[in-house]
N, CA, C and O atoms as a printed pandas DataFrame, in Angstrom:
     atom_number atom_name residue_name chain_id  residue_number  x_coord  y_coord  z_coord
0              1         N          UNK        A               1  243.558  -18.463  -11.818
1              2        CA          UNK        A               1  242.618  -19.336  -12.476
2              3         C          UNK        A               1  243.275  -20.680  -12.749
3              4         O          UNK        A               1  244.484  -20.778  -12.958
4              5         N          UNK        A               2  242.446  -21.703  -12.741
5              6        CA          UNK        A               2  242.967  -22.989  -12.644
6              7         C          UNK        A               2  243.125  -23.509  -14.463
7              8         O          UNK        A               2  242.401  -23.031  -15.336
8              9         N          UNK        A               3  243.659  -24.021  -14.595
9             10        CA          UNK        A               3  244.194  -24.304  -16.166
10            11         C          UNK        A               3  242.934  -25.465  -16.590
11            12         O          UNK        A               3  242.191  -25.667  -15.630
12            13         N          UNK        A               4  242.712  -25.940  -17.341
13            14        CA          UNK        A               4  241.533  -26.717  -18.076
14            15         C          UNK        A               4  241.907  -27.191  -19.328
15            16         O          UNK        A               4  242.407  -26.505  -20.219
16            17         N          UNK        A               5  241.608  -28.604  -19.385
17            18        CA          UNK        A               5  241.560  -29.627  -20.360
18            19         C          UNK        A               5  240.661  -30.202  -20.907
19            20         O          UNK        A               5  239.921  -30.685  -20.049
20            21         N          UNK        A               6  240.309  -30.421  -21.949
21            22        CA          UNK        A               6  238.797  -30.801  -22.826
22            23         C          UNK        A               6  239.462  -32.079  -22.855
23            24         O          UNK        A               6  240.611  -32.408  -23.153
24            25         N          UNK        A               7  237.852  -33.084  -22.244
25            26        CA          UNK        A               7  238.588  -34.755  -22.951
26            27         C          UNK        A               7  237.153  -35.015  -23.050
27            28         O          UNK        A               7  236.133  -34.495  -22.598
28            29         N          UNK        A               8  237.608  -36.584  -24.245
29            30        CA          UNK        A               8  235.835  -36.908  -24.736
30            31         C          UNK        A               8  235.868  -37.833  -23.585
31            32         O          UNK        A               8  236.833  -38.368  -23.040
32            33         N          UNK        A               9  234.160  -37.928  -23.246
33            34        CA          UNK        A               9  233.186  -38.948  -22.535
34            35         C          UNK        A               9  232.395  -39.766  -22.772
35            36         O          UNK        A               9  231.656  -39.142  -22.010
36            37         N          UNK        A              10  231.837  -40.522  -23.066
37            38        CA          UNK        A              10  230.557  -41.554  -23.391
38            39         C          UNK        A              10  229.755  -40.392  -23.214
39            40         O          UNK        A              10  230.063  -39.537  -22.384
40            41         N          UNK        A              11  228.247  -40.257  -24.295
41            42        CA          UNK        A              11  227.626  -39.564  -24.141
42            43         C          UNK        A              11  226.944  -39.639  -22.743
43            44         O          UNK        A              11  226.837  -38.744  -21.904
44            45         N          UNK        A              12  226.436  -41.143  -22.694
45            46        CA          UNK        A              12  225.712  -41.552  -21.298
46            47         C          UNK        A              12  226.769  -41.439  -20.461
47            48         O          UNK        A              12  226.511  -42.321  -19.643
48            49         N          UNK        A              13  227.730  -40.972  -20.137
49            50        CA          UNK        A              13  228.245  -40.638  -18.537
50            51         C          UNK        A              13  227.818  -39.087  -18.988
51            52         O          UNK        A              13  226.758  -38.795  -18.435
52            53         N          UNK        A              14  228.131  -38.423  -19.503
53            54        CA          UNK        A              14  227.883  -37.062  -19.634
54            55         C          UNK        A              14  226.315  -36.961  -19.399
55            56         O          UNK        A              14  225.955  -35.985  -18.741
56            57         N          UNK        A              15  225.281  -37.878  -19.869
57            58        CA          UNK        A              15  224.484  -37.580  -19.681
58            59         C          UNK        A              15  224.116  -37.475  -18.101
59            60         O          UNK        A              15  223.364  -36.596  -17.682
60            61         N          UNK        A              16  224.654  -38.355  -17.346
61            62        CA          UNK        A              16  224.759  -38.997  -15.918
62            63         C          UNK        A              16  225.069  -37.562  -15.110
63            64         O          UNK        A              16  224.390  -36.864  -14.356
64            65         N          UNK        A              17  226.621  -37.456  -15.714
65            66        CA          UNK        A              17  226.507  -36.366  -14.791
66            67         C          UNK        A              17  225.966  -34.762  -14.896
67            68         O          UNK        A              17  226.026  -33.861  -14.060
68            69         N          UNK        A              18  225.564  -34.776  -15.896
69            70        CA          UNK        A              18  224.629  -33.723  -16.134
70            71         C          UNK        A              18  223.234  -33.652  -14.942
71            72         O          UNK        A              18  222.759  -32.733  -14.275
72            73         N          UNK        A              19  222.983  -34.763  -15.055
73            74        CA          UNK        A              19  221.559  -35.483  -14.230
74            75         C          UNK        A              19  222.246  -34.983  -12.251
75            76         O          UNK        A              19  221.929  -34.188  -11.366
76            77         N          UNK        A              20  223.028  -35.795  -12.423
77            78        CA          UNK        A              20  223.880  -35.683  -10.971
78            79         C          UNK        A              20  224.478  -34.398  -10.561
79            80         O          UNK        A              20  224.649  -34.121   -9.374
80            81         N          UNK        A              21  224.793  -33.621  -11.522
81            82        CA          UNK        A              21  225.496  -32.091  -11.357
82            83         C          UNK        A              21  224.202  -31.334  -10.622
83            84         O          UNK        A              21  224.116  -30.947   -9.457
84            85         N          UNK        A              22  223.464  -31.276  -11.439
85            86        CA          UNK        A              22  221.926  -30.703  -11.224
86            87         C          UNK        A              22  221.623  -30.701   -9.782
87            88         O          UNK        A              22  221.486  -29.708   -9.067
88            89         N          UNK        A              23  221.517  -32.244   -9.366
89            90        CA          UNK        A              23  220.652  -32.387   -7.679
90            91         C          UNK        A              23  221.812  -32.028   -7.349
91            92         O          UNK        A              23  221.559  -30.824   -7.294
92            93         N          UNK        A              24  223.315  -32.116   -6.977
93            94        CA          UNK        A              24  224.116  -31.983   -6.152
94            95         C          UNK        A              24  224.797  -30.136   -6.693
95            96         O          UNK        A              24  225.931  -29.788   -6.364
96            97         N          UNK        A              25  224.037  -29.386   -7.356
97            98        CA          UNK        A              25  224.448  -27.789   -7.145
98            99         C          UNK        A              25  225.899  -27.690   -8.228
99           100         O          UNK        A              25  226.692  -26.774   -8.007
100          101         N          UNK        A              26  226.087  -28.346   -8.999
101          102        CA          UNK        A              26  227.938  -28.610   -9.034
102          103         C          UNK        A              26  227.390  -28.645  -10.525
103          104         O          UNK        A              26  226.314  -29.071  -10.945
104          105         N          UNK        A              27  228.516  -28.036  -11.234
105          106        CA          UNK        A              27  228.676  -27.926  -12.624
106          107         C          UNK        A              27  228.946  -29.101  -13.032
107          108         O          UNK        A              27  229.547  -29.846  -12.259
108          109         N          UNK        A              28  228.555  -29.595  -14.418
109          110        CA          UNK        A              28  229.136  -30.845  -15.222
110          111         C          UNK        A              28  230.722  -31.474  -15.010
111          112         O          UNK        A              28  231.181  -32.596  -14.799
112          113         N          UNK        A              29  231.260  -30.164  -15.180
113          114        CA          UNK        A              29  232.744  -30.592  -14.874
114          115         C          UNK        A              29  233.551  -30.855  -13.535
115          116         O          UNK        A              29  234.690  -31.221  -13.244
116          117         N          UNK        A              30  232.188  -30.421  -12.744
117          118        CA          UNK        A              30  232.545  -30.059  -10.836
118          119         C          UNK        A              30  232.227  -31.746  -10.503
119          120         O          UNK        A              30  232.740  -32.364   -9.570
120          121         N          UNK        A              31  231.179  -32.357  -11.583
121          122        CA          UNK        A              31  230.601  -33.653  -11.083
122          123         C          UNK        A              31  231.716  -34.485  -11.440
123          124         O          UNK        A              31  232.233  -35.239  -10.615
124          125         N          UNK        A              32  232.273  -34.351  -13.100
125          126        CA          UNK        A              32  233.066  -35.567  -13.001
126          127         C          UNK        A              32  234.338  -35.279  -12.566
127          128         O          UNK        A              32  235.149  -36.204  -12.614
128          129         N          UNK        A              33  234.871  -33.714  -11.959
129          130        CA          UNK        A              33  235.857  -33.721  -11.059
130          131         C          UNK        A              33  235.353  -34.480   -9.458
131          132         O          UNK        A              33  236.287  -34.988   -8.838
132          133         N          UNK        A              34  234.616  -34.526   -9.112
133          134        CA          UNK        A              34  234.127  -35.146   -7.818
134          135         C          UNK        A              34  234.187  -36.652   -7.886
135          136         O          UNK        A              34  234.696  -37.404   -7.055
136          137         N          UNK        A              35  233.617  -36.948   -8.947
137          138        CA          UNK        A              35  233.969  -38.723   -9.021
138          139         C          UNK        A              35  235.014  -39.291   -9.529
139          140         O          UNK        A              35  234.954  -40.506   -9.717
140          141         N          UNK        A              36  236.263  -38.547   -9.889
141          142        CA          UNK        A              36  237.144  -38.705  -10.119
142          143         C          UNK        A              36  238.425  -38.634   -8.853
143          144         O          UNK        A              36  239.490  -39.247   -8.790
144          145         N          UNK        A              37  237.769  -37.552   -7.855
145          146        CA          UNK        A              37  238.516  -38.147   -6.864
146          147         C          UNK        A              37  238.081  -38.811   -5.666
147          148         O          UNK        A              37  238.820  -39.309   -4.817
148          149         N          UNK        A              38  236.759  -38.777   -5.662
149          150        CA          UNK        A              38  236.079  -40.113   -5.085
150          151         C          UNK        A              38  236.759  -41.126   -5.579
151          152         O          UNK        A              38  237.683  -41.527   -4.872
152          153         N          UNK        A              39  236.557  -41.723   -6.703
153          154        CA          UNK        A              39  237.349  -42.938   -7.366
154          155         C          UNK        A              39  238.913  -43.303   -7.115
155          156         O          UNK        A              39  239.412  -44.380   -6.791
156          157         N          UNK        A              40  239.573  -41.931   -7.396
157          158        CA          UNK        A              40  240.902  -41.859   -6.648
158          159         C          UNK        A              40  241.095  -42.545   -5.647
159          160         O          UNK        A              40  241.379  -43.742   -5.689
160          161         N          UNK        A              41  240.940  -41.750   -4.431
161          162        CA          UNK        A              41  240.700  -42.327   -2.988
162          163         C          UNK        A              41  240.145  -43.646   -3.075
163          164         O          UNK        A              41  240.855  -44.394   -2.403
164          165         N          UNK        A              42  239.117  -44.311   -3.645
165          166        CA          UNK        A              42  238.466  -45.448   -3.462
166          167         C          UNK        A              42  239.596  -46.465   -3.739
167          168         O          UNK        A              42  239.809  -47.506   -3.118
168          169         N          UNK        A              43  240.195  -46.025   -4.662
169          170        CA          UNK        A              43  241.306  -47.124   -5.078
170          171         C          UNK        A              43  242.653  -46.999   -4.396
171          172         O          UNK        A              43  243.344  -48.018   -4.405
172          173         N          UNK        A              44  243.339  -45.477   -3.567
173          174        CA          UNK        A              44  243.982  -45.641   -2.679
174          175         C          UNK        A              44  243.830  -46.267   -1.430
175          176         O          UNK        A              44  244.819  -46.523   -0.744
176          177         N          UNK        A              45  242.287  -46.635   -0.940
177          178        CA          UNK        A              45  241.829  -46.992    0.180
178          179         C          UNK        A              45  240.659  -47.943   -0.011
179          180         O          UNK        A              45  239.496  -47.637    0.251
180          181         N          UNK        A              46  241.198  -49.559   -0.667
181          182        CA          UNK        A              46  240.337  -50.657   -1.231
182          183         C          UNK        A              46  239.628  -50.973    0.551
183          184         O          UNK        A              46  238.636  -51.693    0.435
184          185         N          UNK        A              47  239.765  -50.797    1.285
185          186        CA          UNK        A              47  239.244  -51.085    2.839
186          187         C          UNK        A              47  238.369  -50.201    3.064
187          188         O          UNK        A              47  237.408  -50.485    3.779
188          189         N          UNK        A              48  238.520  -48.808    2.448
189          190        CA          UNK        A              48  237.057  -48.278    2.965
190          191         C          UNK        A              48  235.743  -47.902    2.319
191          192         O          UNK        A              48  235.512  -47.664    1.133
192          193         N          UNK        A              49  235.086  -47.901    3.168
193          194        CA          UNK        A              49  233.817  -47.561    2.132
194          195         C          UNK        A              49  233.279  -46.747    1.228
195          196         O          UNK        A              49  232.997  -45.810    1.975
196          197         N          UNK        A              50  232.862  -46.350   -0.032
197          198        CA          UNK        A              50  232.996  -45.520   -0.690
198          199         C          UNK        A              50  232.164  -44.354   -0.460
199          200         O          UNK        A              50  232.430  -43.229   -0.884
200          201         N          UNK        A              51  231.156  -44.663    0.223
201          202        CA          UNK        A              51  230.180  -43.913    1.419
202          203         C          UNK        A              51  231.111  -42.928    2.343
203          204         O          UNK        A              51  231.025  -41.700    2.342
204          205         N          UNK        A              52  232.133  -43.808    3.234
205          206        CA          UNK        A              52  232.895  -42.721    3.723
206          207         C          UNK        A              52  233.530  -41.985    3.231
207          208         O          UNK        A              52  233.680  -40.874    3.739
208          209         N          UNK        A              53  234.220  -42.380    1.902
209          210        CA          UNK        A              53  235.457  -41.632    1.544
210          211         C          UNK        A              53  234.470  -40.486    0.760
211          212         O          UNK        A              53  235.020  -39.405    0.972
212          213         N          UNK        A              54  233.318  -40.277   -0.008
213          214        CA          UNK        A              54  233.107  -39.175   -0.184
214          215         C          UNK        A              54  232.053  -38.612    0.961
215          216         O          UNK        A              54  231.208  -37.836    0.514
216          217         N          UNK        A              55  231.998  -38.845    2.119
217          218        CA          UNK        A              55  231.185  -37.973    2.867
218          219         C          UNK        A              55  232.514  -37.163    3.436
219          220         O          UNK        A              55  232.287  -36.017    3.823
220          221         N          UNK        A              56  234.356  -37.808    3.556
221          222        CA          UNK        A              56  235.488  -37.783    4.267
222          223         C          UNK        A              56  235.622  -36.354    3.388
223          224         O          UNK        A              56  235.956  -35.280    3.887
224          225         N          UNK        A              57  235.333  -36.545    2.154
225          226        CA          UNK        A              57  235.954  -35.505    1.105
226          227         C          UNK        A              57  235.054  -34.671    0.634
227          228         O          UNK        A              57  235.351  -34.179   -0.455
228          229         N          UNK        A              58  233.920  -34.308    1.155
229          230        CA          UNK        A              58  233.097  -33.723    1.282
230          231         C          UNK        A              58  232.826  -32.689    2.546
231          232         O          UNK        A              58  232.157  -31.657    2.488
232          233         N          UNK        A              59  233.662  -33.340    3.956
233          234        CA          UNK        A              59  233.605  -32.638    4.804
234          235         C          UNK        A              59  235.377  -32.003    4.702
235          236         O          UNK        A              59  235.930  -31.400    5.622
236          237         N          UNK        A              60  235.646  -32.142    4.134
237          238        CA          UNK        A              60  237.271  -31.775    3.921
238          239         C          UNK        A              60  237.113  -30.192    3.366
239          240         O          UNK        A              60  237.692  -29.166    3.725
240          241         N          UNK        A              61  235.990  -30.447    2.246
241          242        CA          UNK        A              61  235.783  -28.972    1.259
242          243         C          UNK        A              61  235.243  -28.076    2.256
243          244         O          UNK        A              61  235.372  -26.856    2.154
244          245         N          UNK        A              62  234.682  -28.600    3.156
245          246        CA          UNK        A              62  233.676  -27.433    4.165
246          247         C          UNK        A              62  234.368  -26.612    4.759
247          248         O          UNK        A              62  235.187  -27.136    5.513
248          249         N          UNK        A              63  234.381  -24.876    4.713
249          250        CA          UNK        A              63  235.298  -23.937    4.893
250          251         C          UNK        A              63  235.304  -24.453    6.600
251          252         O          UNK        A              63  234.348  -24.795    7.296
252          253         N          UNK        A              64  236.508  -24.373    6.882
253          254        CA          UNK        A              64  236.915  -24.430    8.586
254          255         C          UNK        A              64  236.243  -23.582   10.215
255          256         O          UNK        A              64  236.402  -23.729   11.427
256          257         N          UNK        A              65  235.502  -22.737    9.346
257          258        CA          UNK        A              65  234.397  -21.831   10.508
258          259         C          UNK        A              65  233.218  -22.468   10.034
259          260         O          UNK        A              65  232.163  -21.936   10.379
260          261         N          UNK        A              66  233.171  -23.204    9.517
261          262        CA          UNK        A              66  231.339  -23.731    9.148
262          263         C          UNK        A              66  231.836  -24.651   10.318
263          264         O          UNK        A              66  231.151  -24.504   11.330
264          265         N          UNK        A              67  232.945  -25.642   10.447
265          266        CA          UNK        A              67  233.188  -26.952   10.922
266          267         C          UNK        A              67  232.538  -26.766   12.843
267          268         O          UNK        A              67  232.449  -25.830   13.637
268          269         N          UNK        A              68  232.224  -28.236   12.866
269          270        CA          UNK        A              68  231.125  -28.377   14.601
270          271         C          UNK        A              68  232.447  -29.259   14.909
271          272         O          UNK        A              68  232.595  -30.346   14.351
272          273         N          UNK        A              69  233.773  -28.549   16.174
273          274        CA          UNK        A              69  234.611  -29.251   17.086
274          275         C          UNK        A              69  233.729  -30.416   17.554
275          276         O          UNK        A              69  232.582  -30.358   17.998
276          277         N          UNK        A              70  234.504  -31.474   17.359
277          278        CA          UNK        A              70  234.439  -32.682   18.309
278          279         C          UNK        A              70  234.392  -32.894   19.656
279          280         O          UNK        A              70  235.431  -33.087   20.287
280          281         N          UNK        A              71  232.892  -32.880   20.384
281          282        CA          UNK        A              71  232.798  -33.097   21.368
282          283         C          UNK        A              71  232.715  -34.605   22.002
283          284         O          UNK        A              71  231.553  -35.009   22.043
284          285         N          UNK        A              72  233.753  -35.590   22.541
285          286        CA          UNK        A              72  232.957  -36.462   23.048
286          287         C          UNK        A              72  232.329  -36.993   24.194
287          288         O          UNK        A              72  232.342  -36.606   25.363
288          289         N          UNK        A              73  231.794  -37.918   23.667
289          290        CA          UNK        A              73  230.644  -38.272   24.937
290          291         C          UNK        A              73  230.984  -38.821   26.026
291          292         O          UNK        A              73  231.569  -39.897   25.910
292          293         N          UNK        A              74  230.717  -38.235   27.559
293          294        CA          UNK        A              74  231.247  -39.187   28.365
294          295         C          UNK        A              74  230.507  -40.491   28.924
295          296         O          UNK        A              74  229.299  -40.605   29.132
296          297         N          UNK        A              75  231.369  -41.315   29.092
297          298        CA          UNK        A              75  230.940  -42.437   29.895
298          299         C          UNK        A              75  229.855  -42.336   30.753
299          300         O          UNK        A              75  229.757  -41.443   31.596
300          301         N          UNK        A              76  228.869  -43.392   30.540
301          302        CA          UNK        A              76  227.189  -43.147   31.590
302          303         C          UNK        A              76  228.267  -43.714   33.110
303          304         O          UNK        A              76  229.180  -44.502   32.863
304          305         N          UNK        A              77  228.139  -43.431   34.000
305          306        CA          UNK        A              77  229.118  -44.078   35.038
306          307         C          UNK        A              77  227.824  -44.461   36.245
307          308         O          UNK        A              77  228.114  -45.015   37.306
């Protein structure tokens, strides 16, 4: 089991991610663990988009037999 720390929040982010936990399936604490390392990454990687980096870390969590190999496309010749 993973160890756990209580810290205070602005009510309105709590409220936020309460709202956001909900549509995205993910517990309160799953949400502001998710935007916390979204945010992470965003600030290790000021060049990319924050769009990619959580779709990047989103397909990272996806168990490895769900994953579709990279096929690419060949050249129209």
């Amino acid at each position: 089991m993973t160890a756990t720390t209580s810290i205070r929040i602005e009510q309105t982010l709590y409220d936020q991610a309460k709202a956001d936990a909900a549509a995205e399936h993910r517990t309160i604490s799953g949400q502001v663990e998710y935007w916390a390392k979204v945010g992470r990454a965003a600030l290790d990687n000021p060049d990319l988009p924050v769009t990619f980096i959580a779709e990047s870390l989103a397909s990272m969590a996806e168990p490895r037999e769900d994953a579709m190999p990279f096929v690419a496309r060949s050249r129209a010749e």
